[in-house]
N, C-alpha and C positions, 0 to 999 in steps of 0.2 A: 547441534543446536538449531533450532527454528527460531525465530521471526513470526508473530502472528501481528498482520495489520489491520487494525479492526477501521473500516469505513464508517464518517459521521461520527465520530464521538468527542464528544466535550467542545464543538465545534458551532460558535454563535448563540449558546445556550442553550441547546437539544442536544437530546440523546448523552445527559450528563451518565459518564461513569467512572466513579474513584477509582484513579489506579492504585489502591490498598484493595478494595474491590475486587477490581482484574484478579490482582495477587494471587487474592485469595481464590477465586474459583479457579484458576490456573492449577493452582496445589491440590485443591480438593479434587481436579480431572486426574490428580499422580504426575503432573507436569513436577519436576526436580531444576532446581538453578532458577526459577521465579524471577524476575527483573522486567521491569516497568521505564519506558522511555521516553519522556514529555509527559504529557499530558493529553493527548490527541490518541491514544489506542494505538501504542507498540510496545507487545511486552517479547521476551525473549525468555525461552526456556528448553531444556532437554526435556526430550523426551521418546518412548522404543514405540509407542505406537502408528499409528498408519497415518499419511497425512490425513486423505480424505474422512477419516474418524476422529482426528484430533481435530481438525475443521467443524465437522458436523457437533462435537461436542461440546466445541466451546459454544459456536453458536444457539443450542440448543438450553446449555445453561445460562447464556446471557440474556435469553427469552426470557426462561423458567424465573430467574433469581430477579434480576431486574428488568422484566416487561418490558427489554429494547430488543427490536427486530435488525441484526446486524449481522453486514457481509462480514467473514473473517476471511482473510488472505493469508496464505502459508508462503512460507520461504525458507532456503537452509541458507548456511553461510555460502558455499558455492555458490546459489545464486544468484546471493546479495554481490559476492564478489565480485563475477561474472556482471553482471549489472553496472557495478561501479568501474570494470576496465571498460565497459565499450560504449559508452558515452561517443556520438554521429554526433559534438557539437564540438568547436573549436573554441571551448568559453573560461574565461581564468575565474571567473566572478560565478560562486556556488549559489550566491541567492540567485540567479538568471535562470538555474538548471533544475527540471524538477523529474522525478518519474511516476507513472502513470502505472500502478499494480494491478494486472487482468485477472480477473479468477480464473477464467480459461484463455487458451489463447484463440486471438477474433477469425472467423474465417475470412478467405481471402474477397467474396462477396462482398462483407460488410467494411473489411479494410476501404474497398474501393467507393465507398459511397463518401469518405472521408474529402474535406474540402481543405487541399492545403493554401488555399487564400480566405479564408473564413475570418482571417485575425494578421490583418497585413504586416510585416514583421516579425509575428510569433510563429516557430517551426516547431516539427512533431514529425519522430520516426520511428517506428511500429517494428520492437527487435521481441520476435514470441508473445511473452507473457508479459508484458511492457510495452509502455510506448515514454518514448523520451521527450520531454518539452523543454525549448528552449524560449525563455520569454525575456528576449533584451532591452523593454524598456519597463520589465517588472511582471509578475503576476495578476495584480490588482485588475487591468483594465481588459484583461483577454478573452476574446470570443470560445478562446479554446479548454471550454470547463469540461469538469467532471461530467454533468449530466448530459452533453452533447456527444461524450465519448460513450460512454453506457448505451444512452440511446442509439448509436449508431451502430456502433459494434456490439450489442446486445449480451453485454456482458456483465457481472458488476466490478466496480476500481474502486481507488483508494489512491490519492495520490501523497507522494514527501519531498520535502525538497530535498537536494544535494547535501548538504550538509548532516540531514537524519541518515538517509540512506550510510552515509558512508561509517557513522556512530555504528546502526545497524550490525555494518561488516564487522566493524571490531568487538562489538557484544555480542556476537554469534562465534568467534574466532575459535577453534580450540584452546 
């Protein structure tokens, strides 16, 4: 089972896309087990083909169908899992924790241009294809967004809180 997280959607009112939508062009790629998760671009489905082509596919159709230019991010259950045991924060409170989905993982160059006092308080730790945030007095007021991390690490993300991720795990599960 995959995980595809689609970056920007339905997010502040851009980049709207029905997840009956997704659904459907999900099916129409031959994706099997179709399932939709929030409302923010996470759908979950089997399927035999290749990441990198299930990626470019979907992508490619969510141009073509509906005229939005969107990163799609892949993941299996492994390494949603993976993800959800190795959480670098000592934190009880799921709304605090959030992760940070890389399309590649950053080279070590651009890791290093990263400013871990940028958002005094808020931490961040770079595991592969992730990076973990921890933001203890909320999300809302943090230096440390998406578009600083993109722009640094010259990548594109997607990020979900603690709580998706771990739904994630178990709708991917065998």
């Amino acid at each position: 089972m995959y995980a595809a997280l689609l970056r920007g959607i339905n997010v502040g009112g851009k980049n709207t896309l029905p997840m009956e939508e997704l659904r459907r062009l999900c099916h129409d790629l031959g994706h099997l087990d179709v399932v939709t998760y929030l409302q923010s671009g996470n759908v979950v489905f089997a399927s035999g083909g290749d990441p990198k082509a299930i990626v470019a596919g979907m992508e490619g159709s969510i141009s073509e169908r509906c005229g939005l230019k969107v990163a799609v991010l892949l993941r299996t259950h492994p390494e949603l899992a993976k993800v959800a045991a190795g959480s670098p924060f000592d934190e009880d409170d799921p709304k605090k924790l959030h992760v940070l989905f890389l399309s590649d993982r950053p080279k070590a160059a651009s890791l290093s241009t990263l400013d871990h006092n940028r958002s005094p308080g808020d931490e961040f730790h770079a595991a592969g294809r992730e990076l973990y945030l921890h933001f203890p007095s909320g999300s809302g007021r943090t230096k440390l967004t998406l578009d600083y991390f993109e722009r640094r690490l010259r990548v594109n993300g997607t990020a979900r809180n603690w709580n998706t991720l771990l739904r994630l795990v178990e709708l991917t599960a065998p």
